[in-house]
Each structure stands twice: as structure tokens, then as C-alpha cells.
N, C-alpha and C positions, 0 to 999 in steps of 0.2 A: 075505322082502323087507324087514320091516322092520327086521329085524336088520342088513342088506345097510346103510339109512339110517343107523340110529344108528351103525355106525362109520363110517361116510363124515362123519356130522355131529361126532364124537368128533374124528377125524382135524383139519379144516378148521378146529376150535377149536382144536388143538393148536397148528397153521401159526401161526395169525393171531395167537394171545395167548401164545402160547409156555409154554403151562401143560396138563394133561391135565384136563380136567373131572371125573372119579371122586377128586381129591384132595379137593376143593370138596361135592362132593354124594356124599350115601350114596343108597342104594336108600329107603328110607322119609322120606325128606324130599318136601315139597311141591311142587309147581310155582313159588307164589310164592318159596321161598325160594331155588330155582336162578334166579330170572331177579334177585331183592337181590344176588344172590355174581355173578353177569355183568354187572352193573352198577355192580357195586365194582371190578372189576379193568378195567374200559373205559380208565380218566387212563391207569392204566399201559402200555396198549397205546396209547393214542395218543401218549404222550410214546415211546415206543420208536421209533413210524412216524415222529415228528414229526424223530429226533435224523437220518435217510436224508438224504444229501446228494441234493436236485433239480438233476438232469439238465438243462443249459442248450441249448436247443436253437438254431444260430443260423440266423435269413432274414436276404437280403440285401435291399434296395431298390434297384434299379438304376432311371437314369433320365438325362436330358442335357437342358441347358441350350435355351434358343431358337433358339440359331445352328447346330446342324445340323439340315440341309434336306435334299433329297433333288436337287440343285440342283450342278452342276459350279463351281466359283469361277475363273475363267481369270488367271491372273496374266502381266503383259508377255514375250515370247519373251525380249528381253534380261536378266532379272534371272535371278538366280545361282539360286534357287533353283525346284524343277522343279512341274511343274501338279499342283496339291492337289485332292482330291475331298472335300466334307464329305459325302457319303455314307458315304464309309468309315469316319467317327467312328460311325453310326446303324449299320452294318453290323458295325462292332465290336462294341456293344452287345447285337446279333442273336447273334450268333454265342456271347456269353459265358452269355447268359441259354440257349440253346439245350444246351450243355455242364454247367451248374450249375441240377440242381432246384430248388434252394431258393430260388432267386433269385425275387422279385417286383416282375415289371416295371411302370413307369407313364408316364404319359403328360409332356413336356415340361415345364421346369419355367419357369413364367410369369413370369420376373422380370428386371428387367434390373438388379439391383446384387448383387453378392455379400454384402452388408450385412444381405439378408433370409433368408438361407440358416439359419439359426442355427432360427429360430421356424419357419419354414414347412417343413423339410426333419424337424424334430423330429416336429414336428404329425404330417406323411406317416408319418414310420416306424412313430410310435404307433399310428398308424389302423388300418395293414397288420400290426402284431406284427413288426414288423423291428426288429435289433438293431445293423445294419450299413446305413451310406448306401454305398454308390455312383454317383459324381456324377461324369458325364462332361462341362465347361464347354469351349463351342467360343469362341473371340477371334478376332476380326479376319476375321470374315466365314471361319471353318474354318482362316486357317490355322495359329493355334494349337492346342494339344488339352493341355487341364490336367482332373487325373484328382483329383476331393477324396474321399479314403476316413476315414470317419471311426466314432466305437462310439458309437453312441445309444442311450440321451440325453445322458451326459456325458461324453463323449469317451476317447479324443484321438481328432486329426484327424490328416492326411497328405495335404499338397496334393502332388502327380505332374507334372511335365511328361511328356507321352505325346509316344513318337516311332518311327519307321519303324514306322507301323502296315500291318500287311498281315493282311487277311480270308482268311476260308476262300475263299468264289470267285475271288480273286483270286491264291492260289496254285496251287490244283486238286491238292490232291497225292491220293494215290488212297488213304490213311488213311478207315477211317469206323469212328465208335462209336455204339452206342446210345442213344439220346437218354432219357434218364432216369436209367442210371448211376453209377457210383458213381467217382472218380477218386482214385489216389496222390498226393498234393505233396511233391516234393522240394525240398531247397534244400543247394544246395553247402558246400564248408568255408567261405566268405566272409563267412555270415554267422554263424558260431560266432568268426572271427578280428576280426571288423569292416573296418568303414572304416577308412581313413587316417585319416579326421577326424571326429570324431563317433561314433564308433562305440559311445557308449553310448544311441545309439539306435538299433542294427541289429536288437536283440531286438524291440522295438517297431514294428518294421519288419514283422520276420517273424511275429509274433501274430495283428498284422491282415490281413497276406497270407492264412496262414493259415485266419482266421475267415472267410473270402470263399469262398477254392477250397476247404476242405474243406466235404464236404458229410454231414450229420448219417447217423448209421447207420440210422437209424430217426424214424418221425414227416412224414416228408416225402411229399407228394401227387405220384405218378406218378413217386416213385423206382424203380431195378431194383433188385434183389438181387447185383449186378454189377460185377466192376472192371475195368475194359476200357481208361484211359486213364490217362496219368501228367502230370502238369502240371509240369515243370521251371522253377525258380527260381534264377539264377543273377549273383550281382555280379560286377561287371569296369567295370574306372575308374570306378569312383561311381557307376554305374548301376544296375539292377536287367532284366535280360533273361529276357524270358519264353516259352518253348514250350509245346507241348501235342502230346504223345504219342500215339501209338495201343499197347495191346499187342499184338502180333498175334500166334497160336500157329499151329503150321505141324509137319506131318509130315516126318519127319527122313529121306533118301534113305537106298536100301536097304543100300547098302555100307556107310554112318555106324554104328557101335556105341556106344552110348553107356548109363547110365541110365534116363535118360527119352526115351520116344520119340516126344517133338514139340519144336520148336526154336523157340525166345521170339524175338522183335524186337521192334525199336519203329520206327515208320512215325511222320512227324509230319504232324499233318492239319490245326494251325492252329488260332485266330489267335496271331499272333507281335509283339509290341509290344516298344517301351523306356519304362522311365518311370525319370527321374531325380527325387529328392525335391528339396523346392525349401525347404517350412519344417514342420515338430511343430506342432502348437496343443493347449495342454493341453485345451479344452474339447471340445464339439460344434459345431464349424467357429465357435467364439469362443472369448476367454479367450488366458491370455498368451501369447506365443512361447517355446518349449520349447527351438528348436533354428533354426535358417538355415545353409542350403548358400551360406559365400559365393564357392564356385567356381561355380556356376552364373549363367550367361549366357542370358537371354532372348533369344527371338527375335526381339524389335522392336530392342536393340540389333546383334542381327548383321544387319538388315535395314539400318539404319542405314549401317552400316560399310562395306556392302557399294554402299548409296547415294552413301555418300561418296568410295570407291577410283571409281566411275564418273565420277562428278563430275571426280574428282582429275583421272582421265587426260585429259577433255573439256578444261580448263583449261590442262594440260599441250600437247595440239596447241595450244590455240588463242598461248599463248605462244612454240611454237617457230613459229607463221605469223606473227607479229608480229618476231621476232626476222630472219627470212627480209627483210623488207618492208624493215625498217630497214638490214639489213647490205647488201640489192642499191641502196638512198638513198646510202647513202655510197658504193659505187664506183659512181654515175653510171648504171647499170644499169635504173630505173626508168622513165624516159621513151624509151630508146633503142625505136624501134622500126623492126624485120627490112623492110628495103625488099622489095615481089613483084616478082618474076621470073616469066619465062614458064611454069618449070617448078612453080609454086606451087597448091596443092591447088583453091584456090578458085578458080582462072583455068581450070583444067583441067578439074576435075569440076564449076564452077559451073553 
């Protein structure tokens, strides 16, 4: 046995210091003078450990603004656009944190100016070991939805307009993954071509996408050992479209000859969003402007627009009743009034 030790202990020095101990020590040497010679070659093994590149592990913070509730928003039957639920922004959130381990969800975020987002949303990530915010900000009582993805502490940032959001319950497609998981991201040719405009920020685009939906190989609490889903990344007219997959594997019918015998699909099971980028900020949601989408159109301008076409037309009758009044004034028409007869409504049915 203890022969069995000292080469186990022989070995383990070899690993660790990359030297063989019997170079160093004869047999008639002391104890103290083997533990002087393992104490001389220590710098060297620490500087060998030291030069290992550390393994960056990323968590995400996910978290949303004060204005989604849990609360329906009802907007007028006549305007153009159709009834909003700010649930759906809080049920997005569900749904992503439920898909991605790493994620570390938190409570609301108490503020009403975007001015304090910089210190307080830093401060959060610190606290938690996050290296990534995810900040889902609701306007105008739910019915905007702006998505700030940003790398803390010092950025960049990536403010989102979120749009056609639709949750898992709300689609019900009959896709289901493991909750703990591990998932593929894909991303189209679109973003190796770029944008039309701007497109030397499409890499930057996809970095941070990236650091979000992939989720670390290792390290992670209540990870599986499992890949079961594929999350699709996809630009088309300056947008960014996002699915999420199911793999599903399935035994191949009898008469099928093939290789392998089970057949891959992909089921999609949700959530499904659009986010178009709006502006880059070099910092941690501050600091200067990198980049601005200036094709992009805000919702309170098409709410606008859309206020004013109504307007327009209102304005429009009321000038062709006014045009009607004046045109029957000049041919005398105005004051003429239908003498009753027997056969007259009010005399008969009165």
C-alpha cells in the first residue's frame, strides 16, 4: 500500500508542476531538503496556472419596468390599432427566464426616469454576478414595449422596440422542452451580410444576442446535460425575428430505409417577438451614441397620424354639410317647405 501511495503521490506532482520528483530528490536526502526544492519550483507552477485563459461564464438579469401589471389596457373600438394586454410583456419575461438557465430574475424596477437606469441597474447586476441586463421598459400605460439590452458594467447598450409579441399560452403549439436545457442559436446569412444601413453594427448586434440565449456549458444551477431546443435569429427589413424551436426525434416508418433510424423535426413552441433596433450607446445604458436607426418610426408618431387621418375625415363631412346648406341658399331651396297632404306619414300614422 504504500508503495501503491507514493506513486499516486509521484504521479499528481508530475500533473500539477510538470516536473518528476526523483530529478529533484535522491533517496538519501532529508525531508527538509524535499520540502526547500517544492517550495523553489511553486512561482513556476503558479505562473504556468496563472498564464490559463478564465473561462467567462455569462448570467443574465432579466427584469421590467413599472408599467406592466397584470391589468388588461382597453383602448377605444375606433382606433386603428387592436387591444393590448400588458400581461403579455410580464408573460414574455416568464416564458424567457423559464427557457434560459442562467437567467436571474428580479423584482420590478422602481423608477420612473430612464436617467437612473445607468447606477441602479449596474448596482443589480453587481449584486447578482450578472454580466448582462435585460430590461424590458413598458410606455404609455403597456402599449409600447422597448427591450434595453446592455454588457455590464461598461457596456454597450442596445435599446429594442418589441413588437407582435406572442407567448407560449397564447399560441399553445404542442412543442415542449425540458426546462433546464441546454438550446442551439442560430442566426441567418443577414447577419454576416448586414444591414442596408449601418451594418457595422450587425456584429454587435449578434454578440449580444448571442451572450443572452446561449447558455454556458457548465456552471449553471439546474442546468440539464441537454439540447432539445433551437432558438432562431433572423433579419428581414431591418428587423430582427425571433422563434424558438423544439427538436423533436421520432421513429422512422417501416417501409422508410434510410441511415439513421429516427427522423429530426423541429415543432415551434414559442415565445415569438420582433425587435427592431432604435440606437447603440457605447456605455452601460450611458455614454455617447454609437449608432441611430433613422428609419425607424415610433409608435406615438403613428398614433398621431392615425389621430389626425380621423380628424381629417371628421372635418371633411362636416365641410361637405356646410357646402350642401350653402348650395340649397342659393337655389331657394332652404326655406321651401313640402305642404301635408292626406296621404302624409304623420297624419296617417299619427
Amino acid at each position: 500500500m504504500a508503495s501503491v501511495y507514493k506513486s499516486l503521490g509521484r504521479q499528481r506532482t508530475q500533473d500539477a508542476f510538470g516536473f518528476d520528483e526523483e530529478e529533484f530528490s535522491d533517496s538519501g536526502t532529508s525531508e527538509s531538503s524535499n520540502t526547500v526544492q517544492a517550495d523553489s519550483s511553486q512561482p513556476a507552477a503558479r505562473h504556468s496556472m496563472s498564464s490559463l485563459p478564465v473561462e467567462i461564464k455569462n448570467r443574465v438579469l432579466m427584469l421590467t419596468t413599472r408599467g406592466v401589471s397584470h391589468r388588461y389596457t382597453s383602448l377605444s373600438v375606433s382606433s386603428s390599432f387592436p387591444l393590448t394586454q400588458t400581461c403579455r410583456h410580464r408573460h414574455l419575461l416568464n416564458d424567457l427566464h423559464q427557457l434560459l438557465p442562467h437567467t436571474r430574475k428580479d423584482s420590478k424596477l422602481d423608477t420612473k426616469s430612464s436617467n437612473n437606469y445607468n447606477a441602479t441597474l449596474n448596482a443589480l447586476a453587481d449584486l447578482h454576478a450578472c454580466n448582462y441586463v435585460f430590461l424590458l421598459e413598458a410606455r404609455k400605460h403597456g402599449q409600447d414595449l422597448y427591450l434595453w439590452l446592455a454588457r455590464a458594467p461598461n457596456g454597450p447598450t442596445i435599446k429594442f422596440s418589441v413588437s407582435n409579441v406572442h407567448t407560449m399560452g397564447e399560441l399553445g403549439f404542442g412543442g415542449n422542452c425540458l426546462k433546464g436545457g441546454r438550446g442551439v442559436v442560430v442566426f441567418d446569412k443577414s447577419f454576416e451580410d448586414g444591414f442596408e444601413k449601418g451594418a457595422e453594427f450587425r456584429p454587435l448586434i449578434r454578440e449580444l444576442l448571442a451572450g443572452v440565449f446561449c447558455v454556458p456549458a457548465k456552471g449553471v444551477r439546474g442546468m440539464k446535460p441537454f439540447i432539445d431546443r433551437i432558438i432562431g435569429v433572423f433579419g428581414l427589413d431591418g428587423k430582427i425575428w425571433i422563434r424558438v424551436y423544439e427538436i423533436r426525434e421520432s421513429e422512422k416508418k417501416q417501409g422508410e430505409t434510410a441511415k439513421n433510424a429516427s427522423d429530426i423535426s423541429l415543432v415551434e413552441i414559442g415565445p415569438r417577438f420582433v425587435l427592431t433596433p432604435i440606437v447603440v450607446v457605447e456605455g452601460s445604458f450611458s455614454g455617447p451614441v454609437l449608432f441611430e436607426n433613422k428609419e425607424f418610426v415610433s409608435s406615438n408618431q403613428l398614433r398621431s397620424e392615425a389621430r389626425a387621418r380621423r380628424a381629417g375625415k371628421y372635418a371633411r363631412r362636416r365641410g361637405e354639410a356646410e357646402e350642401r346648406v350653402v348650395k340649397k341658399g342659393s337655389l331657394g331651396l332652404t326655406n321651401s317647405k313640402k305642404e301635408k297632404t292626406e296621404l302624409d306619414n304623420s297624419l296617417l300614422f299619427g
